[in-house]
N, C-alpha and C positions, 0 to 999 in steps of 0.2 A: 512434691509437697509445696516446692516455691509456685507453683502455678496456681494450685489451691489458697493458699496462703493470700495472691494476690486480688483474691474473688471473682475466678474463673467459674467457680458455682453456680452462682443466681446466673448468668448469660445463658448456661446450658440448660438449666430447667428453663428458663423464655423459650430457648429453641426446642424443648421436648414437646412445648405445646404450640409449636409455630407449621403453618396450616404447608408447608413449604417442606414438601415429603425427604429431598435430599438432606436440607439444612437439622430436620430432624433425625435421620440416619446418622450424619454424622457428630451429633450428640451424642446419641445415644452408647456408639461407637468410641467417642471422647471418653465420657464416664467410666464406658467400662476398663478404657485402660487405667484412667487413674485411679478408680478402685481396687484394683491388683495391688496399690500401696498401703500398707497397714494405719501409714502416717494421716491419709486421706478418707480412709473408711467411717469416722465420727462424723465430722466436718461434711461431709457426703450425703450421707445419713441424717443429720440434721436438717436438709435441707426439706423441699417438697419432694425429691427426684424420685423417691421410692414408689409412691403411688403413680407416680406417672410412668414408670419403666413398667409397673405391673398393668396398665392401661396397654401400652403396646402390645404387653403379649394376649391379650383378649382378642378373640377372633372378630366378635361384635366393634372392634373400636374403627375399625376400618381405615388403621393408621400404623405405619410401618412396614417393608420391606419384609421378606422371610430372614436376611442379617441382620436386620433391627434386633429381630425377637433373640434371635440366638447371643448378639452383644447385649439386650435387657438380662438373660437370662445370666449370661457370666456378670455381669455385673450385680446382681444380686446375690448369686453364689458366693461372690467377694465381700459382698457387704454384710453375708449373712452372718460371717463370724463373730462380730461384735452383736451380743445380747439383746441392744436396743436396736437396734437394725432390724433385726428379726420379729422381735417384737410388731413393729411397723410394716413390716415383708406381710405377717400372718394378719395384722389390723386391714391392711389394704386387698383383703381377698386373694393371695397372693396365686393360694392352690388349688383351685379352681381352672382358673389358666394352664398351670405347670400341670396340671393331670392330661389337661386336654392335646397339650404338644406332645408329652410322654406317649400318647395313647400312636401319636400320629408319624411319631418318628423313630428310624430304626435303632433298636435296642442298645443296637453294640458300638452307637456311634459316643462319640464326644459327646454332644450337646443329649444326650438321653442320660450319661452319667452325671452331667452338672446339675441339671433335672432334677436325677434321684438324688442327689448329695443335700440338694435345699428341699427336698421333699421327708427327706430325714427329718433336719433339723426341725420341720415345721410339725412332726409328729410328735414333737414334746408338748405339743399346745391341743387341747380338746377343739378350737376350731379346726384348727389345721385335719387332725382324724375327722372329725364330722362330714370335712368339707370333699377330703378323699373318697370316704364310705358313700358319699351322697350321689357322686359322680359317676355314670354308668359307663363299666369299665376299669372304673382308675383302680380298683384295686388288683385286677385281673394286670394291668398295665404294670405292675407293682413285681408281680409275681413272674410275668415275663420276663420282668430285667432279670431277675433271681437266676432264670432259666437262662438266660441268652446276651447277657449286659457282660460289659467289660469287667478284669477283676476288681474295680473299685467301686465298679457299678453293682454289682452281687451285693458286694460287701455294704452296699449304702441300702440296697432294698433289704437287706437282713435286716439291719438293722432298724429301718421302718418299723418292719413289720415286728422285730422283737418289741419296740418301745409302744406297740399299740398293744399288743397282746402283754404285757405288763402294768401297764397304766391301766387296762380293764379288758382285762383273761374274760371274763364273762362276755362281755358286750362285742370282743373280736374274735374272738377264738374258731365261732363256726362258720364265721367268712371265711376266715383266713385256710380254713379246712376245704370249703368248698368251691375255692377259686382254684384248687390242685395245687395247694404251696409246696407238698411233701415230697414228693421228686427232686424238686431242685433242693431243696432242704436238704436231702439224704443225700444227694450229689455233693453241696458244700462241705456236710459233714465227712465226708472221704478227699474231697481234692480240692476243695477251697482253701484259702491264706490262714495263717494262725487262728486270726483274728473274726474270721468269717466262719469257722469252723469252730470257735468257742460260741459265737451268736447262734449257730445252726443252730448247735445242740443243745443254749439254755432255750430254743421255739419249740424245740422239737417235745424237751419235758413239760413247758407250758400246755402244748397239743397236746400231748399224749396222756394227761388225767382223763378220767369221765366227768361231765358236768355234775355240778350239787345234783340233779334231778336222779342222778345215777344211771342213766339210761347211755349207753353210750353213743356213739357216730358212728353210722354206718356206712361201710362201703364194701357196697355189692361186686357182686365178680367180676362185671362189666368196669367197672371203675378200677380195680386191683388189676385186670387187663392191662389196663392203658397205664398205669403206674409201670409195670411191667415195661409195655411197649418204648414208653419216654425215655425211663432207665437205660434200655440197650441201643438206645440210640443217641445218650446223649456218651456213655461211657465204652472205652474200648476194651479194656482190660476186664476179664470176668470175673477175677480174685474183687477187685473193685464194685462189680455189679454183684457180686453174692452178699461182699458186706452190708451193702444199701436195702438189699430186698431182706437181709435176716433184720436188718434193725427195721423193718415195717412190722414185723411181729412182735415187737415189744412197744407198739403204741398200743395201748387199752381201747382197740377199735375192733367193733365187731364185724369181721370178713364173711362173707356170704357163700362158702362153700370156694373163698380164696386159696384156700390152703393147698389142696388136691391140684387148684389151678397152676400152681409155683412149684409142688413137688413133680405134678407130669412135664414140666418143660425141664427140670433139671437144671435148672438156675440153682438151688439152695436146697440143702436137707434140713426141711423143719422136724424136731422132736415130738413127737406124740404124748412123750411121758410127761 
């Protein structure tokens, strides 16, 4: 804080935009640690640094290191917690960038769950959703973590994905269907955190109505396959895999001659009655 306090600030935005690739690394680098301090996150935040730290992670900016971005990135994740931070994270295009590294880097690492943590946050804001949906891939990127991301990394694409499909069930709903959320979803609901497992199951009721139209979603046999296939690969235990594939039959989705497909493998006995 006494560093901040002394107006260590404004020198390190000069160096964020200074043409001098190391002196701007180790800026960048700077910031991010002293945004780790709660004391420093306003003062930080007030300054320009935000838009410029989201500059770095742009691929087009043609500036920055591959640990620039990764220190941009924690250092935003820090600064995101305070309201007005984020506010200015989501004003400076933030997610856009953060979809495009998410998309590029592995799921289960560190820097993919700080990612998804400020890709949360930024789903509270109608740009922030627009600017994911927009992105080819980034929602698929989203669903991956779900599937394959660290436990806090799950636990942050849950909850993306619950605060989009709550904000407007209508407008997400048949992405979020069609990107293969429900695997990992029925995964979370059996072996994910408290917490990850309350969020599955309020997605899981928002999926599982039929649209006003009445008409439901369809998913053909080829598609309940591969639901299938994901299930037994991601889970070892069959007590585990039966409860996942029975809770597929009580989403209000019309199965394509799925049924026959799940009772011949012997994974689950569906009731008739």
């Amino acid at each position: 804080m006494s560093i901040v306090k002394a107006g260590a600030v404004a020198p390190l935005v000069e160096l964020l935009q200074s043409g001098n690739g190391n002196l701007r690394d180790s800026a960048v680098a700077t910031i991010s640690n002293l945004s780790a301090s709660d004391a420093n996150k306003a003062m930080i935040g007030a300054s320009a640094s935000i838009p410029l730290l989201v500059y770095i992670l742009s691929d087009h900016a043609g500036t920055g290191s591959v640990q620039s971005k990764v220190d941009a990135v924690m250092a935003l994740y820090n600064l995101s917690t305070l309201r007005q931070n984020l506010v200015s994270i989501i004003t400076a295009g933030a997610v856009a960038p953060l979809t495009c590294l998410l998309k590029d880097c592995k799921k289960s690492s560190k820097l993919a769950t700080k990612i998804m943590g400020l890709l949360e946050s930024c789903m509270e804001f109608e740009e922030g959703r627009c600017s994911l949906i927009q992105q080819d891939g980034g929602l698929l990127a989203v669903v991956e973590i779900l599937e394959e991301g660290t436990v806090q990394g799950r636990e942050y694409a849950v909850g993306a994905l619950l605060t989009m499909c709550q904000t407007d069930r209508l407008k997400y709903r048949v992405s979020i269907l069609e990107e293969g959320a429900i695997p990992g979803l029925l995964e979370l609901r059996v072996q994910g955190t408290q917490q990850s497992q309350r969020k599955a199951q309020e997605l899981l009721s928002l999926l599982r109505d039929s649209p006003p139209s009445g008409k439901p979603v369809l998913m053909p046999c080829a598609m309940l396959k591969s639901v299938v296939s994901d299930i037994a690969s991601h889970v070892d235990n069959t007590g585990a895999a039966k409860k996942m594939l029975t809770e597929i039959f009580h989403l209000n989705v019309e199965i394509d001659q799925g049924e026959k497909h799940i009772q011949r493998s012997g994974l689950v006995h569906v009731s008739t009655k």
